[in-house]
N, C-alpha and C positions, 0 to 999 in steps of 0.2 A: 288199262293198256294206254300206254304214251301215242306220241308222235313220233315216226321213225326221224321226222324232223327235227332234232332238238338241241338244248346249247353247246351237246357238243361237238356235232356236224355246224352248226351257224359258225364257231370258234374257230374250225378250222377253214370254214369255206374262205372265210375273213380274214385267215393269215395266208391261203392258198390264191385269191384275185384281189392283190391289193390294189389293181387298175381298177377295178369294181366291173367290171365287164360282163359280170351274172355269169361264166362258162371259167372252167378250170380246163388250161389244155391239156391232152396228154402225157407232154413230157414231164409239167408238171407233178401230174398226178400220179406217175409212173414215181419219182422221185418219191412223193409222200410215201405210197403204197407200200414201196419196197423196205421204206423204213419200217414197216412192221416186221421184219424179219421170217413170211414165211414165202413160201416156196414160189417160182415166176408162174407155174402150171395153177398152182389157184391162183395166182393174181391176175390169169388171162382169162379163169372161169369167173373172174370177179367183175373184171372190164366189162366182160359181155353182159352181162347183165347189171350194171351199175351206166354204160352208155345205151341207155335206152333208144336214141334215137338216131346209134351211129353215127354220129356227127364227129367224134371223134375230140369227143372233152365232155365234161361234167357239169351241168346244174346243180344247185345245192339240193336236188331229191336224188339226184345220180352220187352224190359224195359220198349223202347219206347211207344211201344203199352199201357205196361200198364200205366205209367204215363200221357199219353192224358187218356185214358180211367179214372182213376180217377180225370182227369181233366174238362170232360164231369160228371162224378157223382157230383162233388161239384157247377158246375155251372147249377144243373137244367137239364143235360141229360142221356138219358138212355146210359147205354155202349153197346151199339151197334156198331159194326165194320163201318157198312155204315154211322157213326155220325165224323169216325174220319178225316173227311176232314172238319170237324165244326174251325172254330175258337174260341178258348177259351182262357181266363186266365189261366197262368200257376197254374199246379197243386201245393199245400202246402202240405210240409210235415214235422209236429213238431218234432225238436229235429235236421231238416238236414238245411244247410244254402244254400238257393238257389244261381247258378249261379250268380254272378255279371253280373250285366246287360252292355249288348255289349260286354263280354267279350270274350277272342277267346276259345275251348274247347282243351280239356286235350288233348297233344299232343297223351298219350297212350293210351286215349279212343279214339282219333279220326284213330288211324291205325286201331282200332276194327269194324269199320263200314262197312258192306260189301252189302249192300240192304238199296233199301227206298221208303216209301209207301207215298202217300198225306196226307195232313195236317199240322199243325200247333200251335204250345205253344206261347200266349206273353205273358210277362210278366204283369202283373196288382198287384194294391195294394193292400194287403192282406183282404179277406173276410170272414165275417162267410159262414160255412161250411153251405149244408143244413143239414134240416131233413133225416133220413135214408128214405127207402120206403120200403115196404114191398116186398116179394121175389118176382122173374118173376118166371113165369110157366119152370119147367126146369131144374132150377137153381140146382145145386148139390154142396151146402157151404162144406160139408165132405170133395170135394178134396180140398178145401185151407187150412181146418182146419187138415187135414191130412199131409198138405206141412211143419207146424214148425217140 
């Protein structure tokens, strides 16, 4: 089992704070996010647990988080925490050019790394996205659509 940290959250963190400022804000992130195409209700069940610390932007272990978790959404899983030790195809996101595969990660994303949880992205050949699904019991989409 990998690092939930790996080159392809460093790859993007590195095209997401090109200030280098170690934090992705919001609206940024909101922008990324959506480009995966699915639905704002998981993307606010994603926020909430990809912004660990409320702060209201992302670290490169918060990125991470949430691009497995959109990862888990497009192949058929709930984003559940206890799913991100699942192996999945890496997550797609239209408009960003994924990692080159085997490539080594961004040198200034990879000083940003400072924690890491289980799991794992591989890369796979691009797939339709699924169906949205309707919301989990819970779910509060307000705080992502409050986050642009």
């Amino acid at each position: 089992m990998g690092s939930l940290v790996d080159s392809v959250a460093l790859h993007y963190f590195d095209l997401l704070d090109p200030n280098k400022t170690s934090r992705i804000q919001a609206g940024d992130a909101a922008i990324f996010l959506r480009s995966s195409g699915i639905a704002d209700t998981d993307l606010a069940v994603i926020w909430d647990l990809a912004d660990r610390d409320k702060s209201g932007s992302l670290d490169i272990l918060g990125l991470a988080i949430a691009i497995k978790l959109v990862a888990l959404i497009q192949h058929g899983h709930l984003p559940l925490t206890e799913n991100l030790n699942l192996n999945v195809p890496m997550a797609k996101f239209s408009g960003y050019l994924p990692p080159p595969t085997g490539a080594a990660p961004p040198p200034a994303a990879a000083a940003a790394v400072s924690s890491h949880m289980p799991g794992s992205v591989t890369p796979e050949p691009a797939a339709p996205s699924r169906p949205t699904r309707p919301a989990l019991p819970g779910e509060k989409p307000e705080v992502f659509l409050c986050a642009v």
